[in-house]
C-alpha positions as CSV (number, residue, x, y, z in Angstrom):
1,X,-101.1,15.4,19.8
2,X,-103.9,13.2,18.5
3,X,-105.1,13.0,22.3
4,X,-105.3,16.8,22.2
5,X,-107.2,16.2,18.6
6,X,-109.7,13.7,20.1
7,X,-109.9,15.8,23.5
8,X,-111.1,18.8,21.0
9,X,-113.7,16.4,18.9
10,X,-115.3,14.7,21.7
11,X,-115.5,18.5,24.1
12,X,-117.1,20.1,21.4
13,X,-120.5,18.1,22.5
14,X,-120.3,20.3,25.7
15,X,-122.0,22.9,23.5
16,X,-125.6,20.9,23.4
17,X,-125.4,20.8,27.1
18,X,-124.4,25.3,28.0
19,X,-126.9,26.1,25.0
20,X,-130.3,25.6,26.8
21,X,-128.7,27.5,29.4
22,X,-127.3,30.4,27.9
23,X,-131.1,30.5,26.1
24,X,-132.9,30.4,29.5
25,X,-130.6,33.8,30.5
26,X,-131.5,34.9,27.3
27,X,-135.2,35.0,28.0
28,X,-135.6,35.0,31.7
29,X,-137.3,38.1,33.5
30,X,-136.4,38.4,36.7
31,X,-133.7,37.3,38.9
32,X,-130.1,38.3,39.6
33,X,-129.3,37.3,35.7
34,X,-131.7,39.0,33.7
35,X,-129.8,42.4,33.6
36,X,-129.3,43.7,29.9
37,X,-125.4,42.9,30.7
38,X,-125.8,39.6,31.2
39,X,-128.2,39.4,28.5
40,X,-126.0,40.8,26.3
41,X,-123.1,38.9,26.8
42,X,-124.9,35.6,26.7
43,X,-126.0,36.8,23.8
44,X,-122.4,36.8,22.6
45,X,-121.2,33.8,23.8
46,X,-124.3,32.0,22.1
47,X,-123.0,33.4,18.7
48,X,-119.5,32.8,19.2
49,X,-120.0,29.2,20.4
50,X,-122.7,28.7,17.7
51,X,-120.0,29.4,14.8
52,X,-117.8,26.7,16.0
53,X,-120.8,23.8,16.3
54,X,-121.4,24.7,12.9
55,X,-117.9,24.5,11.7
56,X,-117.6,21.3,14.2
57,X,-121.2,19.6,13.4
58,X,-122.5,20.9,9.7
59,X,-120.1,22.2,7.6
60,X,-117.8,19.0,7.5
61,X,-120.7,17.3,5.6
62,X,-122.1,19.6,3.6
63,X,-120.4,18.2,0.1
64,X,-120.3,20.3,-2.8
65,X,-119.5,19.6,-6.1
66,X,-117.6,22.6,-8.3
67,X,-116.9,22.8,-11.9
68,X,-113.6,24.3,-13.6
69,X,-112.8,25.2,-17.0
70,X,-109.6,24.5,-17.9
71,X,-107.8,25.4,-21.6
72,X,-104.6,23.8,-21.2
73,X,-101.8,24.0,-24.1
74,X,-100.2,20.4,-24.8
75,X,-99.3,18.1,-27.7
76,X,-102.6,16.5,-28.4
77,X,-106.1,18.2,-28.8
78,X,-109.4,17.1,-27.3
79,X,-110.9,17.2,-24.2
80,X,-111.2,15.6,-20.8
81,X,-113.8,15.5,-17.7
82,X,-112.1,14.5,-14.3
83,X,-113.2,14.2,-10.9
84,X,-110.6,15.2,-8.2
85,X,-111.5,13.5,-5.0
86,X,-108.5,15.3,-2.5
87,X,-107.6,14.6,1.1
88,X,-110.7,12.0,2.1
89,X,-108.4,11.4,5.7
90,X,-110.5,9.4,7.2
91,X,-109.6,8.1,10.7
92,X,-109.5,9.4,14.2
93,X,-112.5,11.9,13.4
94,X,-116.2,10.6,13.3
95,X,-117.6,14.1,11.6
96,X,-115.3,13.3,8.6
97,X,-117.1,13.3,5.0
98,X,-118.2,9.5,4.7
99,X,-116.4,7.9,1.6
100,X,-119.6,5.9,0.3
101,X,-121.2,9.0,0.2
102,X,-118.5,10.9,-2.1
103,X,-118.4,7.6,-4.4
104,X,-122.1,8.3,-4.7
105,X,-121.2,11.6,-6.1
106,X,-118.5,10.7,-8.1
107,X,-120.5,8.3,-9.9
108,X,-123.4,11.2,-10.8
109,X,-120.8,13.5,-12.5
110,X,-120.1,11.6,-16.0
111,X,-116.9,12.1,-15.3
112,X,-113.9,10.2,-17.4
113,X,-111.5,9.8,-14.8
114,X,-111.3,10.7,-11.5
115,X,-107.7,11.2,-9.3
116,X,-107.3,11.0,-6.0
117,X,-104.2,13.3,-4.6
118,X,-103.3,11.3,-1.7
119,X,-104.2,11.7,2.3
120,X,-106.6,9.1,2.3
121,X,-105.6,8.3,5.8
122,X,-105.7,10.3,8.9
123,X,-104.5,8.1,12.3
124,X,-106.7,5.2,11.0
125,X,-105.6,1.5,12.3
126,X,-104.0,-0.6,9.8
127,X,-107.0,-3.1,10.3
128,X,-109.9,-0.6,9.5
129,X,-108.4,0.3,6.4
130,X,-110.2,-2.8,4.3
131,X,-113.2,-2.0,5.7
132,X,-113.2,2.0,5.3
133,X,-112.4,1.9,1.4
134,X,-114.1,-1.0,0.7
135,X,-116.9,1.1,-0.8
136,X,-114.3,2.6,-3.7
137,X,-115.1,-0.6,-5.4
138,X,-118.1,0.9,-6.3
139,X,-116.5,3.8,-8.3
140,X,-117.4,3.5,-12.2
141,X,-115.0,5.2,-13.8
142,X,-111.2,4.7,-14.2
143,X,-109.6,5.9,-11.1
144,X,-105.6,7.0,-10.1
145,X,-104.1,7.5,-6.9
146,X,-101.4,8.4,-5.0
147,X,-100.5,8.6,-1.1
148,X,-99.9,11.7,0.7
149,X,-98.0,12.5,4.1
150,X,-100.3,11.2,6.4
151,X,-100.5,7.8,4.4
152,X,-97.1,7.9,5.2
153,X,-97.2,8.5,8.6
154,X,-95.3,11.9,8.8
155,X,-97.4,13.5,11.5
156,X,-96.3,10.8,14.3
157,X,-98.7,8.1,13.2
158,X,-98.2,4.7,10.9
159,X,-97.5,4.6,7.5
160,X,-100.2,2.5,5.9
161,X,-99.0,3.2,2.4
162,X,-98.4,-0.6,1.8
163,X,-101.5,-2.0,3.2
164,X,-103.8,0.8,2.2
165,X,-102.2,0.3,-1.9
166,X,-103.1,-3.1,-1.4
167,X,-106.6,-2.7,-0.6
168,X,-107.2,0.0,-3.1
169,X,-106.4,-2.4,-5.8
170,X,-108.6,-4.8,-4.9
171,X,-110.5,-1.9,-5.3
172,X,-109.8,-1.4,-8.6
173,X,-108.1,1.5,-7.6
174,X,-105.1,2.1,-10.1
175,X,-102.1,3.3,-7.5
176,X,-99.4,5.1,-9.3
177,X,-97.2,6.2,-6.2
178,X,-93.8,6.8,-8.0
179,X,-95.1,5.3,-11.1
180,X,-96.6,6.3,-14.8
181,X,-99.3,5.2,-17.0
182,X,-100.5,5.8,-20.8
183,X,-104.2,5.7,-20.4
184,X,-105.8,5.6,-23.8
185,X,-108.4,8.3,-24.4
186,X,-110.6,8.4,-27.1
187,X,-107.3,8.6,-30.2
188,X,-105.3,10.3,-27.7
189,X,-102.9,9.0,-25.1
190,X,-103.1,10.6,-21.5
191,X,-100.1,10.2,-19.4
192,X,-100.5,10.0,-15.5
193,X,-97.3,10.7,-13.9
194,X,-97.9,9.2,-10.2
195,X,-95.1,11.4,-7.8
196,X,-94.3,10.2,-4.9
197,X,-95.9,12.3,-1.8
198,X,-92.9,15.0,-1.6
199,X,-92.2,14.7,1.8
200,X,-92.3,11.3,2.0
201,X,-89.4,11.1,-1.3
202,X,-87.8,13.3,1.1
203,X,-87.9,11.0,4.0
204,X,-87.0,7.7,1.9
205,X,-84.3,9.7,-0.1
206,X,-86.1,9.0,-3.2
207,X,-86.9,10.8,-6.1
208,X,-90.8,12.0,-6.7
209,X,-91.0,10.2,-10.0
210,X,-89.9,7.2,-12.2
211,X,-88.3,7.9,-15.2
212,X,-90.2,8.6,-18.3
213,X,-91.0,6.9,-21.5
214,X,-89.5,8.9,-24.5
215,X,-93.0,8.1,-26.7
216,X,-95.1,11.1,-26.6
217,X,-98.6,11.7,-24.9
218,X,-101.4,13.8,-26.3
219,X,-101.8,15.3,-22.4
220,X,-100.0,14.8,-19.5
221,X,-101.4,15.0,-15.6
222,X,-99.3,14.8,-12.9
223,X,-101.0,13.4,-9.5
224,X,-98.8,15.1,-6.4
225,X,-100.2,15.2,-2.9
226,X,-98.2,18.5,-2.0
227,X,-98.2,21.7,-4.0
228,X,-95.1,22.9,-2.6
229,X,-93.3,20.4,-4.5
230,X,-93.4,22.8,-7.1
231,X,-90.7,25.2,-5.5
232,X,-88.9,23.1,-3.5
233,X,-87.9,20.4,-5.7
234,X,-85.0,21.4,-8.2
235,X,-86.3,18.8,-10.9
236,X,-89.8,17.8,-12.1
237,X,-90.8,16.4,-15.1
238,X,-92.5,17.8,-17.8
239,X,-95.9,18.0,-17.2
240,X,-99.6,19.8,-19.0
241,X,-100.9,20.4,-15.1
242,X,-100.2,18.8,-11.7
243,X,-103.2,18.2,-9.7
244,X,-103.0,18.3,-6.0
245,X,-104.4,18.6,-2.6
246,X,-102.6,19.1,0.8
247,X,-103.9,22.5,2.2
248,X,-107.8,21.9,2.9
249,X,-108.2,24.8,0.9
250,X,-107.3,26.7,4.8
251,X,-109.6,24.3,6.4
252,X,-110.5,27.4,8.3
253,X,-110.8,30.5,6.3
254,X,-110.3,33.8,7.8
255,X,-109.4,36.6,5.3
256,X,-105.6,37.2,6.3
257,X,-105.1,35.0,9.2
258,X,-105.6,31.9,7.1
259,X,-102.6,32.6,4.5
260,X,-100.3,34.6,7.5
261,X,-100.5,31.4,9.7
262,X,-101.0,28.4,7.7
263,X,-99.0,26.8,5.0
264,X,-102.4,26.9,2.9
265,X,-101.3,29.8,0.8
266,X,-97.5,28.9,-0.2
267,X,-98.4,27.7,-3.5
268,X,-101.4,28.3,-4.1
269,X,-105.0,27.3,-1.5
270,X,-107.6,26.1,-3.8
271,X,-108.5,26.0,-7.4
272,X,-106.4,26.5,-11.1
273,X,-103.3,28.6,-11.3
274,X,-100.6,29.2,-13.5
275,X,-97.0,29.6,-12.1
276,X,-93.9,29.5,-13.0
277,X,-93.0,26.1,-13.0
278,X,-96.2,24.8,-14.4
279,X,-99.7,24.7,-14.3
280,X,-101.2,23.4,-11.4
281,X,-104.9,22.6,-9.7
282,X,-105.2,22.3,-5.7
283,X,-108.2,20.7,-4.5
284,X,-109.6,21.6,-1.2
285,X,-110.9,17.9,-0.7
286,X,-112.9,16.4,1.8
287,X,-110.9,15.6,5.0
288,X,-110.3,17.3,8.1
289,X,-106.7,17.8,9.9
290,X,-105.6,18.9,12.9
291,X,-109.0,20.4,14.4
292,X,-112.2,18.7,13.6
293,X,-113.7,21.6,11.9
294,X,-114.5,23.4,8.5
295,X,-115.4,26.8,7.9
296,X,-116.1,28.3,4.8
297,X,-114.4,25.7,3.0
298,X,-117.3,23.4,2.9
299,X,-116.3,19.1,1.8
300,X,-115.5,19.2,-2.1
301,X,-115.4,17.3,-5.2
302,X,-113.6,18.9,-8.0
303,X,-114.6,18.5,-11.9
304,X,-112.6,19.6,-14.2
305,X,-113.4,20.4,-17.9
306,X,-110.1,20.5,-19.4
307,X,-109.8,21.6,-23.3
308,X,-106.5,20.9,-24.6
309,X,-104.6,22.0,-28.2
310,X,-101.2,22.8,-28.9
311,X,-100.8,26.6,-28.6
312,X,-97.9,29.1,-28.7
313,X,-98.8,31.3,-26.2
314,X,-100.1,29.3,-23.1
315,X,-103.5,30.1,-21.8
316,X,-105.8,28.7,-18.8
317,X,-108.7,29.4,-17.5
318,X,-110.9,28.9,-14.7
């Protein structure tokens, strides 16, 4: 599979090579060629190949940065500013967003805190890993993490989740994979419930999350890599809103196709929604998976401006 991946990366540069052509047959005059048919269907070609150089060559680094109001009902009241950095997945792809570029933005936003959903890997040796994430030293603001699938190795390649823990706290990285943390916030307590990547609990026969502490918290955020934890798991914790990543916001979004024949759209692709079991925020991230491409979901960092108050009715917005 990843020498399919890598076969897909590197032929991509093919295009550099047939587009002088196919602009020659666009132009030329005379010759067996020049017909309006052949024309027209170079014509085509240009465009249709054109798309996929810029899904393959520009869009996977053009970072944005979105903000998202939240209201959020829970115990305490006051408010928070957090960064979600989803899905870096750096590895076998060289067109990936670089990650001393995204601490660069991170540290611009003012942000409080900033979490990290998991994926941070994607096929990368073991002993690149110090070297890769080195640069999340630099990040100025308290930062939690936890691992996702690929971490783990899931897809056929290693699990790094030990190693790659160990260099993001050197880091300074705070690592909560299957753990909690009170984090004090202004007068308030904010609890970070670190759950386990949920296919991975699946795999190790564990559950997603340690037990709780019985003291209250003012808010509590809930760090899982995989959205669909929310329906397929019979017991979560109680939780103020889970933020994750996973689904690349489509990675490739076509209106239909993308939700028909992906696993974007089971819980929910990209941004704040309220279901049933809980409030939830999915993070299109940064990364690429699968095909070393990104259309109309262009790289991402996520702020969100969460209000919180205890409330009756519960209300979010976006």
């Amino acid at each position: 599979m990843t020498d399919l991946m890598l076969f897909i990366y590197h032929a991509s540069y093919v295009y550099f090579l047939v587009t002088p052509f196919l602009i020659w047959l666009l132009f030329r005059e005379r010759g067996r060629f020049s017909g309006r048919k052949f024309k027209g269907a170079a014509g085509l070609f240009l465009l249709g190949i054109s798309v996929l150089a810029y899904a393959r060559f520009v869009e996977p680094r053009i970072l944005l940065t979105r903000e998202h109001e939240v209201q959020l009902c829970a115990a305490g009241e006051g408010s928070l500013r957090a960064a979600v950095w989803a899905d870096p997945q750096t590895g076998i792809f060289g067109n990936v967003m670089p990650v001393p570029r995204v601490v660069r933005r991170i540290n611009g936003l003012g942000a409080d805190m900033v979490f990290i959903p998991g994926d941070f890997t994607y096929y990368l040796p073991e002993e690149e890993i110090a070297d890769v994430f080195a640069p999340m030293a630099k990040l100025q603001v308290p930062t939690f993490a936890v691992m996702g699938n690929h971490d783990a190795g899931l897809k056929k390649g290693p699990d790094v989740i030990a190693p790659l823990t160990r260099v993001l706290t050197r880091a300074g990285i705070v690592v909560l994979d299957g753990r909690n943390m009170d984090v004090p916030h202004g007068d308030d307590i904010i609890r970070i419930i670190g759950m386990r990547d949920h296919w991975t609990a699946q795999r190790d026969q564990k559950p997603v999350n340690a037990a709780l502490p019985e003291t209250p918290a003012d808010l509590v955020i809930a760090l899982q890599h995989n959205p669909d934890v929310l329906y397929e798991r019979r017991r979560l914790p109680a939780f103020d809103l889970m933020v994750s990543g996973h689904t690349h916001g489509g990675q490739v979004l076509l209106p239909v196709l993308t939700c028909a024949l992906t696993f974007a759209c089971d819980v929910h692709r990209y941004g704040f929604a309220e279901k049933r079991r809980g409030n939830i925020f999915v993070s299109s991230g940064t990364g690429l998976g699968g095909i070393p491409v990104r259309f109309a979901v262009p790289p991402v960092v996520d702020v969100l401006n969460i209000e919180y108050a205890p409330c009756t009715n519960r209300q979010a917005v976006e």
